[in-house]
C-alpha positions as CSV (number, residue, x, y, z in Angstrom):
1,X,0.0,0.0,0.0
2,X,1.2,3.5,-1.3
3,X,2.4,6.1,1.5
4,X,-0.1,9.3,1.8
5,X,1.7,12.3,2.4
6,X,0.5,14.1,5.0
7,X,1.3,18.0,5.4
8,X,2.2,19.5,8.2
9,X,-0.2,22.2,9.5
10,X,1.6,25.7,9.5
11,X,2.0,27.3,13.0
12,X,-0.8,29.7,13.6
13,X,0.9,33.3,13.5
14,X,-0.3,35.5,16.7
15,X,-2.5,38.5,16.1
16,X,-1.1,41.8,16.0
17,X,-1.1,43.2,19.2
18,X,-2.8,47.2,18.9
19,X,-0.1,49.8,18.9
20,X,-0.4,52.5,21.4
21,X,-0.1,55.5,19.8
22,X,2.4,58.2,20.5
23,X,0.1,61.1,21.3
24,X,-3.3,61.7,22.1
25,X,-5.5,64.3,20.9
26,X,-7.2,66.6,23.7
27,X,-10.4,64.2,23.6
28,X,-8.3,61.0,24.3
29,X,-6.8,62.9,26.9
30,X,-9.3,64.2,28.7
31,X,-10.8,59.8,28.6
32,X,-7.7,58.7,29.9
33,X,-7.9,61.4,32.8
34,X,-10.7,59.9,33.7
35,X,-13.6,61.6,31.5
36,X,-13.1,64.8,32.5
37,X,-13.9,67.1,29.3
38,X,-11.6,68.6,27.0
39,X,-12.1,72.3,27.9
40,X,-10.5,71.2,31.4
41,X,-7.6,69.6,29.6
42,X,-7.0,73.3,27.1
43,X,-7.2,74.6,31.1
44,X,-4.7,72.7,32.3
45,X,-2.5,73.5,29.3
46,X,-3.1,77.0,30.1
47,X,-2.1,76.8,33.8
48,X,0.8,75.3,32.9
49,X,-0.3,72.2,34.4
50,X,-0.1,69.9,31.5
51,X,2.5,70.1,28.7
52,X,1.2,69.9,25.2
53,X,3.4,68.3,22.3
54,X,1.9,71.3,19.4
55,X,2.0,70.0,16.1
56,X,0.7,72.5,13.9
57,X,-2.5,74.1,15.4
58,X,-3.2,70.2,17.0
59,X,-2.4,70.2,20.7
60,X,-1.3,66.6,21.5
61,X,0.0,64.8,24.5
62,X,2.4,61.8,25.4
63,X,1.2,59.4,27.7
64,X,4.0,60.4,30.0
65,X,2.9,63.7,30.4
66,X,-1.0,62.6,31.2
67,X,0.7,59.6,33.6
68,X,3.5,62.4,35.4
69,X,0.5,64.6,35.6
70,X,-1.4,62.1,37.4
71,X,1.0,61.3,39.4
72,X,1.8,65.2,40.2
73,X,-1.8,64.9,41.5
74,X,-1.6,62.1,43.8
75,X,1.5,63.9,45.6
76,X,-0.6,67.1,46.3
């Protein structure tokens, strides 16, 4: 009896994880800060509270400015 070539099944490649992106927009921010709205964020840029990354006339922010922020808050 003839041998039956059997293929090997091809390993399953994992799913692309989501990149984070680089910067947020002032509406991402103000979700990530815990829904507060986004005339509180252009406040908080104006107080000097937050630090924008300007690109254009887009005011964007780095998650490690929203997460030292927080963290600015937590202190007192």
């Amino acid at each position: 009896m003839p041998r039956r070539l059997v293929r090997a099944e091809e390993p399953e490649e994992p799913e692309p994880q989501p990149e984070e992106p680089l910067l947020y927009n002032a509406d991402a921010a103000a979700r990530l800060l815990g829904g507060i709205s986004t005339s509180m964020v252009y406040r908080l840029v104006q107080t000097k509270q937050l630090r924008p990354v300007k690109l254009g006339h887009r005011t964007m922010f780095t998650k490690e400015e929203l997460q030292r922020f927080v963290k600015m808050k937590q202190r007192g």
